[in-house]
N, CA and C atoms as a LAMMPS dump frame, in Angstrom:
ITEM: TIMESTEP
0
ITEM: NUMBER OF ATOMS
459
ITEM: BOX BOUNDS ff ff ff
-5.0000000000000000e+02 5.0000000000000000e+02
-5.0000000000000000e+02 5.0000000000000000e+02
-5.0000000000000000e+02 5.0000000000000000e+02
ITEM: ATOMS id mol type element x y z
1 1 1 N 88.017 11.5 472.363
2 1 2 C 88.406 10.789 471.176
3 1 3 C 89.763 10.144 471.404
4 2 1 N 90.086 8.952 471.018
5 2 2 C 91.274 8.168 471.354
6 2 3 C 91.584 7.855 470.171
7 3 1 N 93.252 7.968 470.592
8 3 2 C 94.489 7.669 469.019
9 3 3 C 94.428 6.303 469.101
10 4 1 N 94.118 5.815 468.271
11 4 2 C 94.656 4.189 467.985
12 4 3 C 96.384 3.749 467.939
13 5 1 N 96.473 3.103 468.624
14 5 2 C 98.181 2.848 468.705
15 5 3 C 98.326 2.247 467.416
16 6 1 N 99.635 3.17 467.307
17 6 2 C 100.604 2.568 465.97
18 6 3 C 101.985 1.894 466.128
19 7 1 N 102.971 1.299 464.911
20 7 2 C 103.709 0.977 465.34
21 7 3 C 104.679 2.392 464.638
22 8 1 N 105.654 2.739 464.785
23 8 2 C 106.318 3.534 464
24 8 3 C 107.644 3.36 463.452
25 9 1 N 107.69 3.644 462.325
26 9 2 C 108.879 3.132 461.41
27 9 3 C 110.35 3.713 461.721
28 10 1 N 111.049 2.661 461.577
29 10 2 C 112.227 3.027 462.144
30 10 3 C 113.574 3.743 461.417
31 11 1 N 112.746 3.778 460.293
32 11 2 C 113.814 4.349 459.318
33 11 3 C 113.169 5.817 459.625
34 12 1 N 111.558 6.11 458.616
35 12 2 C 111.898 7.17 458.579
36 12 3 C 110.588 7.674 459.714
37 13 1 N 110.368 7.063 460.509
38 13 2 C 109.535 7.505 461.499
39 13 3 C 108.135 7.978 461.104
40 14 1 N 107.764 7.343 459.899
41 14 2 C 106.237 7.495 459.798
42 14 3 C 105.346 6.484 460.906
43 15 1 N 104.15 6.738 461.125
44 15 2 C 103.159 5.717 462.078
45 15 3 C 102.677 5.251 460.986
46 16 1 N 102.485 4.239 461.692
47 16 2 C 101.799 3.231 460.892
48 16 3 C 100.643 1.77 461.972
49 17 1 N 99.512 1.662 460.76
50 17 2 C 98.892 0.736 462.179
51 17 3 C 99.263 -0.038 462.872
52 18 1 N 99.138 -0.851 463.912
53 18 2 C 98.861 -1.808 464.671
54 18 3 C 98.733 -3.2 463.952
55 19 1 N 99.737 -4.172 463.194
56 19 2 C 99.398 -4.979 463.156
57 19 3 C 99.722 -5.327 461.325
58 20 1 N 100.194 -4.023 460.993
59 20 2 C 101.249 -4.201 459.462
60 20 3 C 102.265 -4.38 459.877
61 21 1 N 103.227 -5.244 458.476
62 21 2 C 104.559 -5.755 458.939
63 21 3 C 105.668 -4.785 458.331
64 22 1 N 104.964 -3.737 457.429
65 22 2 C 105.977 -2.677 456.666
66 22 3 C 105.761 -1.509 456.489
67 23 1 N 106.63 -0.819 456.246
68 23 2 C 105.782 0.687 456.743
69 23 3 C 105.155 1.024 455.289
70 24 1 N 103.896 1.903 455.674
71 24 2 C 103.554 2.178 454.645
72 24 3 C 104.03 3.548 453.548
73 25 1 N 105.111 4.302 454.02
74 25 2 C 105.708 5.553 453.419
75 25 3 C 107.097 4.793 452.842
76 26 1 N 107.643 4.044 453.64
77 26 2 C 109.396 3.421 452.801
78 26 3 C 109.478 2.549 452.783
79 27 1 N 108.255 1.562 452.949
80 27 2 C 108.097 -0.094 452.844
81 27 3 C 109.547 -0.919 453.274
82 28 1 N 110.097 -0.311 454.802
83 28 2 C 110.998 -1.045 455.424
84 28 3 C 110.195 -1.77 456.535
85 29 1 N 110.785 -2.839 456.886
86 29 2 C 109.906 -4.041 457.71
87 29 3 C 109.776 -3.411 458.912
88 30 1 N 108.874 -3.697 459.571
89 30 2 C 108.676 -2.809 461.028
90 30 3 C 108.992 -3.625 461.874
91 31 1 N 109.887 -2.848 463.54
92 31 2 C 110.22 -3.858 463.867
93 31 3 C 109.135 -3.155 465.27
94 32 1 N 108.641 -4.156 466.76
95 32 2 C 107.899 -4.136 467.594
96 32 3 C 108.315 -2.809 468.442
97 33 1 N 108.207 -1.359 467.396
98 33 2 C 108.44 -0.158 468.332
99 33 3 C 106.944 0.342 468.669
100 34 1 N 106.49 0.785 469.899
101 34 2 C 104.85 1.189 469.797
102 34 3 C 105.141 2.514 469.732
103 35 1 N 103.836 3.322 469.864
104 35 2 C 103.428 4.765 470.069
105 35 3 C 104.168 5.439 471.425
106 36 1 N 105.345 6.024 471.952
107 36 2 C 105.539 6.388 473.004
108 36 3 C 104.58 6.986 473.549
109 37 1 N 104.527 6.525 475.104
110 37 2 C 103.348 6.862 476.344
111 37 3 C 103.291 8.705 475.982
112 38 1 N 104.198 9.067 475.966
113 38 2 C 104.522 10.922 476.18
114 38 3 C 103.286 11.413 474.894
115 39 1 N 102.992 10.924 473.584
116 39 2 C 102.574 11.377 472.557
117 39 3 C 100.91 10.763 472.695
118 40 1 N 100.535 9.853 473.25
119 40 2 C 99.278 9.48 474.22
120 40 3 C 98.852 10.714 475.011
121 41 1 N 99.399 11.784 475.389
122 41 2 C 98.697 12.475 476.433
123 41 3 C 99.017 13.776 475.522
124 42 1 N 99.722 14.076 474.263
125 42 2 C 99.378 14.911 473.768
126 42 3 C 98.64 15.768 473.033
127 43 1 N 98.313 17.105 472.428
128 43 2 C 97.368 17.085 471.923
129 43 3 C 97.366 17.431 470.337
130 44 1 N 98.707 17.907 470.233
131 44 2 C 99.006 18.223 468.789
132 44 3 C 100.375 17.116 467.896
133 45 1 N 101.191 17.74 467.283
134 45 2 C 101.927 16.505 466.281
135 45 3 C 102.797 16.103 467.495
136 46 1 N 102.455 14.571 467.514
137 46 2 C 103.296 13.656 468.292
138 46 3 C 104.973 13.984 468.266
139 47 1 N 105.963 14.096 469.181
140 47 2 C 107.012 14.007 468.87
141 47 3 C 107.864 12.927 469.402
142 48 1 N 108.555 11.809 468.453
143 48 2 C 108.74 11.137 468.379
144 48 3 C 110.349 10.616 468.927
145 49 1 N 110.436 9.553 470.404
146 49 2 C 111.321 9.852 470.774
147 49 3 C 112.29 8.608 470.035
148 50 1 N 113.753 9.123 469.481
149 50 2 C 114.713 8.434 468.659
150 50 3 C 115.098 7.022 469.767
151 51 1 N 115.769 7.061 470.992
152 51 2 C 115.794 7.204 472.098
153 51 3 C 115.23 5.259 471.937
154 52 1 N 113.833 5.34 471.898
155 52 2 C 112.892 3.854 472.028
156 52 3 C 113.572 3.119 470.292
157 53 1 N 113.436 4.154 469.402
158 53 2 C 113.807 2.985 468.34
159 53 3 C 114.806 2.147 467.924
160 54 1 N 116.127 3.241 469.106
161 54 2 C 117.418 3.034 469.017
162 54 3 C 117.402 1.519 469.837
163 55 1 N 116.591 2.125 471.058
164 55 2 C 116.829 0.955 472.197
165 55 3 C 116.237 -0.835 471.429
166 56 1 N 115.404 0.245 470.011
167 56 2 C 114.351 -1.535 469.744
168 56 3 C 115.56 -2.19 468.768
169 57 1 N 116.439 -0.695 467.989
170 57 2 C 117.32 -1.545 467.02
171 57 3 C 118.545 -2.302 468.016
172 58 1 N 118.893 -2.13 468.932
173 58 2 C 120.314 -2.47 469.398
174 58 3 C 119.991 -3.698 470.299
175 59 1 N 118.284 -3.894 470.497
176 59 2 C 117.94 -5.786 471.189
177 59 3 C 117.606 -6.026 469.936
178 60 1 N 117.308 -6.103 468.929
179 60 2 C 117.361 -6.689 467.514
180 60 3 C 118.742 -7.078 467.234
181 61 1 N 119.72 -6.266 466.98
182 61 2 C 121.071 -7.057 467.075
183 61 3 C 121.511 -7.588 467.876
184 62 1 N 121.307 -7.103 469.317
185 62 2 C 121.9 -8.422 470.19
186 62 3 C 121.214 -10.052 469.927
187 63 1 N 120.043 -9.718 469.468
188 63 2 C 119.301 -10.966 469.43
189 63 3 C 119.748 -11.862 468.09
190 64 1 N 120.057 -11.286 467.234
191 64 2 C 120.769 -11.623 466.26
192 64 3 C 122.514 -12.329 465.995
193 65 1 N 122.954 -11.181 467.391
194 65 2 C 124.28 -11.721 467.504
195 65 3 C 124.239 -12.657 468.529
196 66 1 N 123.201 -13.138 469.282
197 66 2 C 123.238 -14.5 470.017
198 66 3 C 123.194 -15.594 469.446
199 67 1 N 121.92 -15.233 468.237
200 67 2 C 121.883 -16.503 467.548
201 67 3 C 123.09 -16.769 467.007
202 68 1 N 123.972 -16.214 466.492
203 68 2 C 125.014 -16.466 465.834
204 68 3 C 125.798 -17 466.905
205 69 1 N 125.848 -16.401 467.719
206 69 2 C 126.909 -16.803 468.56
207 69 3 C 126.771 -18.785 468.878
208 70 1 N 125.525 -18.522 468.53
209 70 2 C 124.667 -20.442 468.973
210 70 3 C 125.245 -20.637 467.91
211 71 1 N 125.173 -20.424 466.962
212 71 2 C 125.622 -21.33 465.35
213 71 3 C 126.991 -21.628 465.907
214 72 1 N 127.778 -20.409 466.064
215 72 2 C 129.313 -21.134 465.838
216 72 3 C 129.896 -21.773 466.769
217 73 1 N 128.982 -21.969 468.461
218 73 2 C 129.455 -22.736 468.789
219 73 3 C 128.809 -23.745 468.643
220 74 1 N 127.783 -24.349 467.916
221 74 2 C 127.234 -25.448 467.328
222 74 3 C 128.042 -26.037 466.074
223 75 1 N 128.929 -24.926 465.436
224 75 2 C 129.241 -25.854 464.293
225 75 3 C 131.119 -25.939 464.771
226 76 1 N 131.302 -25.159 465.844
227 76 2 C 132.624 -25.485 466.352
228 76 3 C 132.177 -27.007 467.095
229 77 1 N 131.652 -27.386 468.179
230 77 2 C 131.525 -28.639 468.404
231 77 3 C 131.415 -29.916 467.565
232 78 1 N 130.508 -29.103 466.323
233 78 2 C 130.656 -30.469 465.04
234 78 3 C 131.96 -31.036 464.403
235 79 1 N 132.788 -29.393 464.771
236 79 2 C 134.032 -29.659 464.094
237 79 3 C 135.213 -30.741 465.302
238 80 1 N 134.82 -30.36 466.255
239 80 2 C 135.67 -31.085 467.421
240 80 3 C 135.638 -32.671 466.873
241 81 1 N 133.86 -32.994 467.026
242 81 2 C 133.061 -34.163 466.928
243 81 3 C 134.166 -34.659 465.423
244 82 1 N 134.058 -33.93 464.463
245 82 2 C 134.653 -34.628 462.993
246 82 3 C 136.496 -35.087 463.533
247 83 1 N 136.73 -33.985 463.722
248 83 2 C 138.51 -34.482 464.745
249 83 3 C 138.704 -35.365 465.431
250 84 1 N 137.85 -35.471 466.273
251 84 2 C 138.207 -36.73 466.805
252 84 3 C 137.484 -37.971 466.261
253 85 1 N 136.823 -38.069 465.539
254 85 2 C 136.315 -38.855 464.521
255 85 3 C 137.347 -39.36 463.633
256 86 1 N 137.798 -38.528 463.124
257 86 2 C 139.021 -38.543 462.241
258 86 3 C 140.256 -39.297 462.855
259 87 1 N 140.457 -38.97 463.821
260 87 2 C 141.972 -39.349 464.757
261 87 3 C 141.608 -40.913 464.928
262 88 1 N 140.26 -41.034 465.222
263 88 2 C 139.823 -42.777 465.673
264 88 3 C 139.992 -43.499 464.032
265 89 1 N 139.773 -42.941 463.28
266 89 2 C 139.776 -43.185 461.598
267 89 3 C 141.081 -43.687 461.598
268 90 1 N 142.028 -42.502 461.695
269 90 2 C 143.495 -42.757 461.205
270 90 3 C 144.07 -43.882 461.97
271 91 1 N 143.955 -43.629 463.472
272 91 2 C 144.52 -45.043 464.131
273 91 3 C 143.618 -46.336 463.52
274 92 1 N 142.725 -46.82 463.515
275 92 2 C 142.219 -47.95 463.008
276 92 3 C 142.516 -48.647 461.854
277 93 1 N 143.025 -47.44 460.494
278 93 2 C 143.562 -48.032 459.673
279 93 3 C 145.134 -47.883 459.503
280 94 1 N 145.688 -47.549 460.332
281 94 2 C 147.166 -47.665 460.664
282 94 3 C 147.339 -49.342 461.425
283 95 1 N 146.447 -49.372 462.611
284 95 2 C 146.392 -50.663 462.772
285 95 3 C 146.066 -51.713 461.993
286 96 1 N 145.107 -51.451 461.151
287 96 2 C 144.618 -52.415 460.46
288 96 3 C 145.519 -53.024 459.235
289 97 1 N 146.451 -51.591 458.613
290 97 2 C 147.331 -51.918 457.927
291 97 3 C 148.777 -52.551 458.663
292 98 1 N 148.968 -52.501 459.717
293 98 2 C 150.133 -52.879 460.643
294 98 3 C 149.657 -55.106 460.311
295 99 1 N 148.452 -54.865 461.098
296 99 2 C 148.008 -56.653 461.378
297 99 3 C 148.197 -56.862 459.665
298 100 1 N 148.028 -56.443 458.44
299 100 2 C 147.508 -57.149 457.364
300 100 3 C 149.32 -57.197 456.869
301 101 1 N 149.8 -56.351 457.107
302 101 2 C 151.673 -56.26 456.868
303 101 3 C 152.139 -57.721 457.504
304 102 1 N 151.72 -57.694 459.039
305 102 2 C 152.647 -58.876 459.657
306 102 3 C 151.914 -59.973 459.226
307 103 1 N 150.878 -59.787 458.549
308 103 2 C 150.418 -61.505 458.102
309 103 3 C 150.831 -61.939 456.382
310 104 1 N 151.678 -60.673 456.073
311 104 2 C 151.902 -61.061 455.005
312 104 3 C 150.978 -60.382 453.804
313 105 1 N 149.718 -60.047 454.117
314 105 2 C 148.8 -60.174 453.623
315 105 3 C 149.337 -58.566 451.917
316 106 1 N 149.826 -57.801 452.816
317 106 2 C 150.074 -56.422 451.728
318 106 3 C 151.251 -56.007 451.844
319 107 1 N 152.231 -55.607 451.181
320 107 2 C 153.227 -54.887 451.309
321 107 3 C 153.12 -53.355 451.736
322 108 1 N 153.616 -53.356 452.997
323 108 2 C 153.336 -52.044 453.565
324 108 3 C 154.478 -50.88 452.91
325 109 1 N 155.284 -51.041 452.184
326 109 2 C 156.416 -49.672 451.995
327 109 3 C 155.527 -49.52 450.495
328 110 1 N 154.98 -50.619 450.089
329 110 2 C 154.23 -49.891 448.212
330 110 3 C 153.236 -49.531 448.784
331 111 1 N 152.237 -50.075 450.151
332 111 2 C 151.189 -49.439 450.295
333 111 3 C 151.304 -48.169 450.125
334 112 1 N 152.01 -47.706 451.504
335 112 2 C 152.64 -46.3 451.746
336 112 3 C 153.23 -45.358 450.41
337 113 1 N 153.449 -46.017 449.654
338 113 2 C 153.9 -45.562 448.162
339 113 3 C 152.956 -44.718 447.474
340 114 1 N 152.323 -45.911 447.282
341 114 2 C 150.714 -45.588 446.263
342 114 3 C 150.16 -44.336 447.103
343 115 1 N 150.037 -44.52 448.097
344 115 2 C 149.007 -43.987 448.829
345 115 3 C 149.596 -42.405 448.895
346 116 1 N 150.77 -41.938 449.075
347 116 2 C 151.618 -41.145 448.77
348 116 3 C 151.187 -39.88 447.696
349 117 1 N 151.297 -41.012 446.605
350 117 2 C 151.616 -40.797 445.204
351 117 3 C 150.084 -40.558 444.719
352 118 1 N 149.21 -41.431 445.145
353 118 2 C 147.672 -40.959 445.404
354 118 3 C 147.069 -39.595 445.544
355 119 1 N 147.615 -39.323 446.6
356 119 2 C 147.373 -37.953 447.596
357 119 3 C 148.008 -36.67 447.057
358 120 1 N 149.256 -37.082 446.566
359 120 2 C 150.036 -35.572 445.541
360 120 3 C 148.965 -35.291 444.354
361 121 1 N 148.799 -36.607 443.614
362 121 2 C 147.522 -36.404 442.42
363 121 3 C 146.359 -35.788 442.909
364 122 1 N 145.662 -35.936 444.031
365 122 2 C 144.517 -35.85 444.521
366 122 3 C 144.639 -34.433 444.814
367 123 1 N 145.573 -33.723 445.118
368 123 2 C 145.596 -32.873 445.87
369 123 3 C 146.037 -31.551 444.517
370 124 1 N 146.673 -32.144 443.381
371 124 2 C 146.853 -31.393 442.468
372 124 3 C 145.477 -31.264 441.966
373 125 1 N 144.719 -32.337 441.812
374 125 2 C 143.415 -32.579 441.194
375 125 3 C 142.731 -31.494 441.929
376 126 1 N 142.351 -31.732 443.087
377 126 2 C 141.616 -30.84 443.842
378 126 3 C 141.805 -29.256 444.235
379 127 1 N 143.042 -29.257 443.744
380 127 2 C 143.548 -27.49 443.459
381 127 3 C 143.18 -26.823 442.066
382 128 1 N 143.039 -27.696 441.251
383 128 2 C 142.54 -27.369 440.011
384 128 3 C 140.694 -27.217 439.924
385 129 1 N 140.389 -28.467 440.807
386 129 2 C 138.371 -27.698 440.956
387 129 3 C 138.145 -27.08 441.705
388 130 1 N 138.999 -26.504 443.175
389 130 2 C 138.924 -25.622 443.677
390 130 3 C 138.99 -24.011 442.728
391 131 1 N 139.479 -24.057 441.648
392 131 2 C 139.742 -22.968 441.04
393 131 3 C 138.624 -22.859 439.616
394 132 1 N 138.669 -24.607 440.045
395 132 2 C 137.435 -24.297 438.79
396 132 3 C 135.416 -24.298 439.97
397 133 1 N 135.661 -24.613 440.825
398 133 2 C 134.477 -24.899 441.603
399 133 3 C 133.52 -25.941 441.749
400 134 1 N 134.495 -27.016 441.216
401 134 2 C 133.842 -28.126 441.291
402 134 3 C 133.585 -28.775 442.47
403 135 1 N 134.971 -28.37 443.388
404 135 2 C 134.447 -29.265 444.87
405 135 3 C 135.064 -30.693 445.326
406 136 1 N 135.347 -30.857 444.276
407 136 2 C 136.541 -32.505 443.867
408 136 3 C 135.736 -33.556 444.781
409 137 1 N 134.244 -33.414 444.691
410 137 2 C 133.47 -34.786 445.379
411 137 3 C 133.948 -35.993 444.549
412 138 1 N 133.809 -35.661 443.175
413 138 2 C 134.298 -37.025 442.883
414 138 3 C 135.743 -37.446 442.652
415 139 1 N 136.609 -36.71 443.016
416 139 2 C 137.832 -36.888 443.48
417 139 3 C 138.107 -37.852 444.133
418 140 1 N 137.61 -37.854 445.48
419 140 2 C 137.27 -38.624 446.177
420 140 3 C 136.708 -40.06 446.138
421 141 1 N 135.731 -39.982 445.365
422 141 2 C 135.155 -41.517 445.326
423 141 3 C 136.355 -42.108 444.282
424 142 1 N 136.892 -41.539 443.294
425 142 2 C 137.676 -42.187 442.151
426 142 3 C 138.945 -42.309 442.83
427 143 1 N 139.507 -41.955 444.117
428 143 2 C 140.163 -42.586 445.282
429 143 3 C 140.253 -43.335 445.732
430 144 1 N 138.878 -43.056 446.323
431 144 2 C 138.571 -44.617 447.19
432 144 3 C 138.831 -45.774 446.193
433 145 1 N 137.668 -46.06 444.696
434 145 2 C 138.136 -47.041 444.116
435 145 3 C 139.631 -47.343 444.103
436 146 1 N 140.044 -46.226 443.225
437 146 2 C 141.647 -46.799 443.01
438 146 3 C 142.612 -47.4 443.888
439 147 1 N 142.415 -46.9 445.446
440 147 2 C 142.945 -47.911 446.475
441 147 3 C 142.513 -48.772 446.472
442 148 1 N 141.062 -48.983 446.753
443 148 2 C 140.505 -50.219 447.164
444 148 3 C 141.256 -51.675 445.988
445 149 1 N 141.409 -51.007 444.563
446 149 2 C 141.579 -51.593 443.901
447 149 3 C 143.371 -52.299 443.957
448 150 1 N 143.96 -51.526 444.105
449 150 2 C 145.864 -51.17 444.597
450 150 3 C 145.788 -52.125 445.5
451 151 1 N 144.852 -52.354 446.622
452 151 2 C 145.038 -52.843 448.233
453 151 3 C 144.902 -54.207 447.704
454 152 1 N 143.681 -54.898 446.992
455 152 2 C 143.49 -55.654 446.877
456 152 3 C 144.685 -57.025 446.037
457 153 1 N 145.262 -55.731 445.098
458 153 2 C 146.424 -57.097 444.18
459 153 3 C 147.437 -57.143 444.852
């Protein structure tokens, strides 16, 4: 007569079949521990070695802490990617405001003013939905207008 392999639960070490995803005594998720070989050749209550479940929980977290480890250096590179994104940002409109100064076109010390005086508001603004949880997205766009609008007269 042959035992049908089970998987066995890792909490509280009940068996359970082949092919459920939770145990059926503490309905914790099962993770891919089988029947140890030693309890296959026995003939009375299986004894169950700690030993395999330990070894199944501690590649479950490594496998877990790899993935993570992929996230953050996936979202550290995004962050590089936004920095230097940013740095090409700032020079372009430093230049851009330099050429529109020598043609006359804007007064660069009120630009620099506004823009100043902009950013203290913005930044008071945005300390206040930070506390309230707003996020100050539209902070931002009601920025952009108001320069765009400043730049233009």
């Amino acid at each position: 007569m042959s035992k049908s392999i089970a998987h066995y639960c890792q909490k509280c070490l009940a068996p359970n079949p082949l092919g459920t995803d939770f145990c059926g005594r503490c309905g914790t998720r099962l993770m891919l521990v089988v029947e140890p070989t030693s309890s296959r050749f026995e003939g009375g209550e299986a004894a169950v070695s700690t030993n395999e479940h330990l070894l199944e929980r501690i590649s479950a977290t490594e496998n877990r802490i790899t993935r993570l480890a992929e996230r953050l250096e996936r979202s550290l590179d995004l962050m590089l990617r936004q920095a230097q994104n940013s740095s090409v940002d700032r020079s372009l409109v430093k230049v851009l405001v330099d050429v529109l100064a020598e043609d006359g076109l804007i007064n660069k010390a009120r630009l620099e003013e506004l823009w100043s005086q902009q950013c203290e508001k913005d930044g008071a603004q945005g300390n206040r939905d930070a506390r309230q949880g707003s996020g100050g997205r539209k902070t931002v766009n009601s920025q952009k207008k108001r320069v765009s609008k400043r730049t233009r007269s």
